[in-house]
TORKOL-4160 file (C-alpha; in steps of 0.2 Angstrom, whole numbers, padded with zeros to 4 digits, m for minus):
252
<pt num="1" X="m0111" Y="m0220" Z="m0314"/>
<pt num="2" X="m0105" Y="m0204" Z="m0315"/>
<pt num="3" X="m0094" Y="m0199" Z="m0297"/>
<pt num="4" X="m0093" Y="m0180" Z="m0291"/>
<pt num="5" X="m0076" Y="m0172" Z="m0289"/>
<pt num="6" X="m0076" Y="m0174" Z="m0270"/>
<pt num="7" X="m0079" Y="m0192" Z="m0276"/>
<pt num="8" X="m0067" Y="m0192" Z="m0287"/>
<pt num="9" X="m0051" Y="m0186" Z="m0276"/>
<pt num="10" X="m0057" Y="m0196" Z="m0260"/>
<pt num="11" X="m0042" Y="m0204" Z="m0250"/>
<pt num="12" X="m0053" Y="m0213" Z="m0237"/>
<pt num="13" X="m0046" Y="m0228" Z="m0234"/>
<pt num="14" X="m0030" Y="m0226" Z="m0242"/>
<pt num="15" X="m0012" Y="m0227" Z="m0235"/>
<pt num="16" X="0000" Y="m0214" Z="m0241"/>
<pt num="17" X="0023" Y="m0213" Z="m0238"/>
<pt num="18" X="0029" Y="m0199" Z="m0243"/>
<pt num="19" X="0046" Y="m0197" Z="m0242"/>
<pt num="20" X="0055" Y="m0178" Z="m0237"/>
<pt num="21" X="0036" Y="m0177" Z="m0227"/>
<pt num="22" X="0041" Y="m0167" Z="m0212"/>
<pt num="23" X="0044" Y="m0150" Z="m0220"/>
<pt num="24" X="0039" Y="m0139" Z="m0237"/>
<pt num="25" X="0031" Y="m0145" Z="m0252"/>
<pt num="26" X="0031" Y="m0163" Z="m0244"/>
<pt num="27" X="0023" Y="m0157" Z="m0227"/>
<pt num="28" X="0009" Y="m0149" Z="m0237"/>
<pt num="29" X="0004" Y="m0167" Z="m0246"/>
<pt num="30" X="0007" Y="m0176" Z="m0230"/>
<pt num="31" X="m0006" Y="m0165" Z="m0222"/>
<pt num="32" X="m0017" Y="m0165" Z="m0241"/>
<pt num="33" X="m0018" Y="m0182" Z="m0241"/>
<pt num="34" X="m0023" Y="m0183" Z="m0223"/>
<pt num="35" X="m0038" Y="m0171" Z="m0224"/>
<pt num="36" X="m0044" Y="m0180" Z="m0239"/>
<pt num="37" X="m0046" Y="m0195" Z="m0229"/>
<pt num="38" X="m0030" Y="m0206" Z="m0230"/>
<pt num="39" X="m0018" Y="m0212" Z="m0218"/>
<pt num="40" X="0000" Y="m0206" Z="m0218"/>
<pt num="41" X="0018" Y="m0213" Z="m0215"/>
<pt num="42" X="0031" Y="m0197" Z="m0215"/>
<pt num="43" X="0049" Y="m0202" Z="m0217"/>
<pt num="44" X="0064" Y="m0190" Z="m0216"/>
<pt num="45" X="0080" Y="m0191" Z="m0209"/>
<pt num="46" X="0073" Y="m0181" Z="m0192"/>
<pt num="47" X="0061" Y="m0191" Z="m0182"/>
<pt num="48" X="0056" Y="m0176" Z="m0172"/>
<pt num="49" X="0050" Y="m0166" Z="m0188"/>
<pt num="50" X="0040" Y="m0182" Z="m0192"/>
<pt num="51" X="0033" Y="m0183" Z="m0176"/>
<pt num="52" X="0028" Y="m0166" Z="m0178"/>
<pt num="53" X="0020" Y="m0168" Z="m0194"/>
<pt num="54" X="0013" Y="m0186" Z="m0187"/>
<pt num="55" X="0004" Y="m0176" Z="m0176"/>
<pt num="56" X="m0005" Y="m0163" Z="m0187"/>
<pt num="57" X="m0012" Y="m0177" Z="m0197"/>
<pt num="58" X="m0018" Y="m0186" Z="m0180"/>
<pt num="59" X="m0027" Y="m0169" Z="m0174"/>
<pt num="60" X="m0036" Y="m0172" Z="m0193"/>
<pt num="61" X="m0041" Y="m0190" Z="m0189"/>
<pt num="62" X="m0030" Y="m0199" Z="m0198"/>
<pt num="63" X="m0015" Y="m0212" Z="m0192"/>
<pt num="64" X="0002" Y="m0206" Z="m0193"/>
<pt num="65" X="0018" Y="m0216" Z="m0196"/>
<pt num="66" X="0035" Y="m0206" Z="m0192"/>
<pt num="67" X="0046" Y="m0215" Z="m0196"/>
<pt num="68" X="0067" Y="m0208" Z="m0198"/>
<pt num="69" X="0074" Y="m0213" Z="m0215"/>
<pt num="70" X="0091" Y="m0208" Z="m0225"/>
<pt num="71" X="0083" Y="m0207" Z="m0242"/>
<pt num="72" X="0098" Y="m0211" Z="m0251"/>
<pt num="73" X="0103" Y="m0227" Z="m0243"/>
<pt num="74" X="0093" Y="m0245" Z="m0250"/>
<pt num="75" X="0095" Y="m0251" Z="m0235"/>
<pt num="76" X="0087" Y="m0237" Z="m0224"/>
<pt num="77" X="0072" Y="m0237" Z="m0239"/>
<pt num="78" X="0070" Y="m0257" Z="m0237"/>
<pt num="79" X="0068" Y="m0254" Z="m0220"/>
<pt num="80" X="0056" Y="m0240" Z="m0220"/>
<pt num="81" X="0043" Y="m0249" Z="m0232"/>
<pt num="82" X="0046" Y="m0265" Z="m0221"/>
<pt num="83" X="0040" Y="m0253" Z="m0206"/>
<pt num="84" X="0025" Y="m0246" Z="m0217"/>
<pt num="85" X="0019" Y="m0262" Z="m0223"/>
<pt num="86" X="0018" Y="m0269" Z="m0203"/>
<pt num="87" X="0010" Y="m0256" Z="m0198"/>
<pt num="88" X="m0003" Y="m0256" Z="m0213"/>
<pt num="89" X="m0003" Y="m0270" Z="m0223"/>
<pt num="90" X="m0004" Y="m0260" Z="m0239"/>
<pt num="91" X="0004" Y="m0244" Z="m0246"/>
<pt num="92" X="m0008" Y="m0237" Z="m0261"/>
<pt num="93" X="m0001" Y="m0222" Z="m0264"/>
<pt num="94" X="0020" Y="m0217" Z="m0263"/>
<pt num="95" X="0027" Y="m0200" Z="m0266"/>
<pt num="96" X="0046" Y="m0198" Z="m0267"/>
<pt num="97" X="0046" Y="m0181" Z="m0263"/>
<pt num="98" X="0062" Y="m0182" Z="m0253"/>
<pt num="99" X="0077" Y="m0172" Z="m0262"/>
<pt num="100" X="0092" Y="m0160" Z="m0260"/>
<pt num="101" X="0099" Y="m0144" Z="m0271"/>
<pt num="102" X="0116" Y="m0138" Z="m0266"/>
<pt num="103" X="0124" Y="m0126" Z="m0278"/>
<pt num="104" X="0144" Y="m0128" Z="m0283"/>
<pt num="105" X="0154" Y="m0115" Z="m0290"/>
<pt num="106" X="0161" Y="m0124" Z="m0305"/>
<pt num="107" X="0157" Y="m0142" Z="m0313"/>
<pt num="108" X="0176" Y="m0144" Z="m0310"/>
<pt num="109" X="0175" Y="m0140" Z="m0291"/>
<pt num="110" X="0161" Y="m0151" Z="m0290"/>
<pt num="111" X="0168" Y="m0165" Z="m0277"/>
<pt num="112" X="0163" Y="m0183" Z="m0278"/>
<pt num="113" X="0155" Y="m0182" Z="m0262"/>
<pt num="114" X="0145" Y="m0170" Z="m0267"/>
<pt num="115" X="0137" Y="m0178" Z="m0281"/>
<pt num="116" X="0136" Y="m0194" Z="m0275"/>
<pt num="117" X="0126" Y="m0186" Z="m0262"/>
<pt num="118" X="0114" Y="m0178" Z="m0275"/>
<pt num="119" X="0112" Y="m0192" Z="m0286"/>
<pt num="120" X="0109" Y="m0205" Z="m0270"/>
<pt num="121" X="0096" Y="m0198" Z="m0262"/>
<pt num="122" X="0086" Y="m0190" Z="m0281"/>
<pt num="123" X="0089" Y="m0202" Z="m0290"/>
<pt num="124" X="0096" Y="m0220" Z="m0283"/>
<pt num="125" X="0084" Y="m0218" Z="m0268"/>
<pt num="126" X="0070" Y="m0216" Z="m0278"/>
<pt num="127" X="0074" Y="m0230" Z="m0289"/>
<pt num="128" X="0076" Y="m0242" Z="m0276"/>
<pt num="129" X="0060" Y="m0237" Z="m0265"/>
<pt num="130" X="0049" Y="m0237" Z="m0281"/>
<pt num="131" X="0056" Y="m0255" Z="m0290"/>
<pt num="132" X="0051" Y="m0263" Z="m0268"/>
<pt num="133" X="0034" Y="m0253" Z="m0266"/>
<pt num="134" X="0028" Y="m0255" Z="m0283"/>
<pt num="135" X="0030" Y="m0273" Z="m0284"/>
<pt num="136" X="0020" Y="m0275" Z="m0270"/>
<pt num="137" X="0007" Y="m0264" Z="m0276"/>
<pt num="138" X="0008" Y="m0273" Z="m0291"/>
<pt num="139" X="0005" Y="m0290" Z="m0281"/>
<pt num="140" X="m0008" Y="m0281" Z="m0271"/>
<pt num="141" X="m0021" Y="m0274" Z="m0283"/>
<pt num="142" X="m0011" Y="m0257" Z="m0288"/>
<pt num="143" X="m0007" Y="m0239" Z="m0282"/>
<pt num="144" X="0000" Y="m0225" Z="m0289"/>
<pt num="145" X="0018" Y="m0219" Z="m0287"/>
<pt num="146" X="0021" Y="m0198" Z="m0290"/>
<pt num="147" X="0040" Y="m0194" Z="m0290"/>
<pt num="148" X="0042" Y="m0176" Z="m0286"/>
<pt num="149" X="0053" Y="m0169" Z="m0300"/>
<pt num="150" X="0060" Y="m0150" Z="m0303"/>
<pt num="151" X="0059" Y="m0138" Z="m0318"/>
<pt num="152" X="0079" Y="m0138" Z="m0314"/>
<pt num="153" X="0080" Y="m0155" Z="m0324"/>
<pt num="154" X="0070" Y="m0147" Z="m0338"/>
<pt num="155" X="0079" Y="m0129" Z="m0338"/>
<pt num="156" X="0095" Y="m0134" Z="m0333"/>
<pt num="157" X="0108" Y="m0122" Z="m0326"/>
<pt num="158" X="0128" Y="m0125" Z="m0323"/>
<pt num="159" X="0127" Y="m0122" Z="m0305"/>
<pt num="160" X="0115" Y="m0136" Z="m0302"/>
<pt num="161" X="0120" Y="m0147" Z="m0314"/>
<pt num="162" X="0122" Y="m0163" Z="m0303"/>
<pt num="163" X="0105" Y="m0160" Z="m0297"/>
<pt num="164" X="0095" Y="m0155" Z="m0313"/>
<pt num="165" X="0105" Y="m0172" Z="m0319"/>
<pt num="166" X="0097" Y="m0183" Z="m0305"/>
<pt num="167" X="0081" Y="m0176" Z="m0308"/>
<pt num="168" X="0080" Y="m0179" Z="m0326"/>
<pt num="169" X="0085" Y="m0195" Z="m0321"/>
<pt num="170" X="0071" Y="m0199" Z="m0311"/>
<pt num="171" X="0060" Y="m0192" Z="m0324"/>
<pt num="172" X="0067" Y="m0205" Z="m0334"/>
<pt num="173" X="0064" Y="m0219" Z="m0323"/>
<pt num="174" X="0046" Y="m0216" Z="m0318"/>
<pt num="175" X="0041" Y="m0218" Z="m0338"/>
<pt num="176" X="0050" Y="m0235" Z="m0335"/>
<pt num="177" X="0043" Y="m0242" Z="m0323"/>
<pt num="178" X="0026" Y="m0233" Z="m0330"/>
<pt num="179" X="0028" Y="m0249" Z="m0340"/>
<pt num="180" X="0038" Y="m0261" Z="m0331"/>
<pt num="181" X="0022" Y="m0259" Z="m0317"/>
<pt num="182" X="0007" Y="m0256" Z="m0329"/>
<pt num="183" X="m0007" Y="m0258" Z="m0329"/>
<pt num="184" X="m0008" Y="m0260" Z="m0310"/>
<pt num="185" X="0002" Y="m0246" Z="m0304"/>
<pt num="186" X="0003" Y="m0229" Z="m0312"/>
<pt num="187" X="0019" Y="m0217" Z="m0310"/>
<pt num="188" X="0017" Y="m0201" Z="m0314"/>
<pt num="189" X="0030" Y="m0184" Z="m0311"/>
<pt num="190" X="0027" Y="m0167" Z="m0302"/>
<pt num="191" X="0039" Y="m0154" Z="m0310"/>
<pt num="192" X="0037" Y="m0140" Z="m0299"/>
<pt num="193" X="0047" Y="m0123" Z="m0299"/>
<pt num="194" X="0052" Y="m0112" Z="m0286"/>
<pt num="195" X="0041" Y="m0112" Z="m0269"/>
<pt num="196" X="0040" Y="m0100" Z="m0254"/>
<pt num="197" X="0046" Y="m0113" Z="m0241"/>
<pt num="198" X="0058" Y="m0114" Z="m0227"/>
<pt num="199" X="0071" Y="m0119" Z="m0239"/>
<pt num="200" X="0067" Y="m0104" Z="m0249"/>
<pt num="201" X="0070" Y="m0090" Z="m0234"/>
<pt num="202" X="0086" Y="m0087" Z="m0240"/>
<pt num="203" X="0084" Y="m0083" Z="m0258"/>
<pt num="204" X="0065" Y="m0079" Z="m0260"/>
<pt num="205" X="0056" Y="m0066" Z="m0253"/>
<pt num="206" X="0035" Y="m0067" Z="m0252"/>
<pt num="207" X="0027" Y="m0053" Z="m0262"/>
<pt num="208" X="0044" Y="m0049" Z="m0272"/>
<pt num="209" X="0039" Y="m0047" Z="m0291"/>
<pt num="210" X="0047" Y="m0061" Z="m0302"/>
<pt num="211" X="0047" Y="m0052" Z="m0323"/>
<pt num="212" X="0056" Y="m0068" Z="m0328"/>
<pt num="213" X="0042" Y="m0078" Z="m0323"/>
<pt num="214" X="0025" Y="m0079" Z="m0332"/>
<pt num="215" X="0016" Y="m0079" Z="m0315"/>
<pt num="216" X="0028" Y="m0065" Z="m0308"/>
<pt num="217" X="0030" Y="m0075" Z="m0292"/>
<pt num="218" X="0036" Y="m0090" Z="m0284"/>
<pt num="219" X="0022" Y="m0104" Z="m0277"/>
<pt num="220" X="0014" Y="m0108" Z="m0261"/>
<pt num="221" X="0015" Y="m0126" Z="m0254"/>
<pt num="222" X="m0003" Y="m0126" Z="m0254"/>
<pt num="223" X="m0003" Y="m0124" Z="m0273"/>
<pt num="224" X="0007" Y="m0140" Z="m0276"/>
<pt num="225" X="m0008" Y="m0150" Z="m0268"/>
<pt num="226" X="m0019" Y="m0150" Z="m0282"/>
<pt num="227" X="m0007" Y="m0160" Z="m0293"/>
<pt num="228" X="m0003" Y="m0170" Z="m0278"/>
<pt num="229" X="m0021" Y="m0177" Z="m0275"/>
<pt num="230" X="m0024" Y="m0181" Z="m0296"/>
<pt num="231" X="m0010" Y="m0192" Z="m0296"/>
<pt num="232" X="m0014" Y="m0201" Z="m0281"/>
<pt num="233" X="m0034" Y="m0202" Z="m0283"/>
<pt num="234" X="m0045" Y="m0209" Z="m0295"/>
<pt num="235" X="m0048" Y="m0193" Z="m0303"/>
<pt num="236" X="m0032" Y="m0197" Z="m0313"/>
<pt num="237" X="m0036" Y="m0217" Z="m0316"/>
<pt num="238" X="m0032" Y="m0215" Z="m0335"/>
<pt num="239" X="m0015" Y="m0207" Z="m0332"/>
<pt num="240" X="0001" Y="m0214" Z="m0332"/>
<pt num="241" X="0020" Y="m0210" Z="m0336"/>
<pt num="242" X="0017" Y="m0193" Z="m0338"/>
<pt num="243" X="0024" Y="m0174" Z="m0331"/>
<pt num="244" X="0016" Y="m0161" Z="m0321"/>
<pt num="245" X="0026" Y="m0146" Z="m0324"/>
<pt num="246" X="0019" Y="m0136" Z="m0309"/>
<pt num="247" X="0030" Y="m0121" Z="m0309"/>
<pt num="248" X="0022" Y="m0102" Z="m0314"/>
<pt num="249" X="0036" Y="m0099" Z="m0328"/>
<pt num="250" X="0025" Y="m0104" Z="m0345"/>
<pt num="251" X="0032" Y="m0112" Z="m0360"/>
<pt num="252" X="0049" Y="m0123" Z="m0363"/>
């Protein structure tokens, strides 16, 4: 039987965690997956913004989980798919959205805190909240797991070489566990490029023309959605281990 696209990208009954959910690109799913029907648990490491966000996905009708997380710590991720999962029963859907970019003058003034910092909460926190939810997805009748990426890991630069590391990383990972999960769980990757968001206010101006881009400008959170919704709807059943470059700037 042949199912329409609003068919297609329903959420209804679904129960999304997305991780970095209170503020830019991870706000905008949060509130995506909300208006196409699912239920939502935010986690960031500010209760507050989640509550915020908890309650934009309420005043849509959907139920809303803030929950505060450290998304480079197991022990805080343990915790925080514990808390979903009471609250629940079930996660069908995780986004590892969460992340952090800082710049460093040099590779060699590059402190260990500093990296460790980067590669805990891209990479280690990812690996650890995806190994716990997808084995219960995988006990549970499947999901879909979608690891937000950057075109940083596939275009990488010495002042962010830590970070485009970390995500290259977790590019690496999710085609593992693509198979160590399979055929119950799916893992896919969003690779997005520059976006105007709050994190952006102080490098990127909206409207500014960008020559070295193909699109000559950076993206909109609402144009990360799209991507958002395949991977975690059944309009993308007959995808897994695969990358989503979603960032305006053409060819490799």
């Amino acid at each position: 039987m042949t199912r329409t696209p609003a068919e297609l990208f329903d959420l209804t009954g679904k129960v999304a965690l997305v991780t970095g959910g209170s503020r830019g690109l991870g706000r905008a799913i949060v509130l995506a997956y909300a208006a196409a029907g699912a239920d939502v648990v935010i986690a960031s490491r500010k209760l507050d913004a989640c509550e915020a966000v908890a309650g934009e996905v309420e005043a849509l009708g959907r139920k809303a989980l803030p929950v505060a997380c450290h998304a480079g710590r197991w022990d805080s991720l343990d915790a925080l798919a514990e808390t979903a999962y009471e609250r629940f029963g079930k996660i069908d859907v995780l986004v590892n959205n969460a992340g952090m970019s800082p710049l460093a003058p040099s590779s060699a003034q590059t402190s260990e805190e500093l990296f460790d910092k980067v590669v805990g909460v891209n990479f280690k926190g990812p690996f650890r909240l995806s190994a716990v939810v997808a084995e219960r997805m995988k006990a549970g009748g499947g999901g879909s797991v979608i690891s937000v990426s950057s075109t940083g890991a596939l275009r990488p630069s010495p002042n962010f070489a830590p970070y485009a590391g970390s995500k290259a990383a977790l590019n690496a990972i999710s085609v593992a566990f693509a198979q160590e999960f399979a055929p119950e769980v799916r893992f896919n990757v969003i690779s997005p490029g520059g976006f105007y968001t709050d994190i952006s206010k102080g490098w990127a101006t909206p409207g500014e023309d960008r020559p070295d881009m193909l699109l000559r400008r950076l993206g909109h959170p609402e144009e990360i959605v799209t991507a958002a919704l395949y991977y975690a709807s059944d309009a993308s059943s007959y995808t897994t281990g695969s990358l989503l470059r979603v960032d305006g700037l053409g060819p490799l």
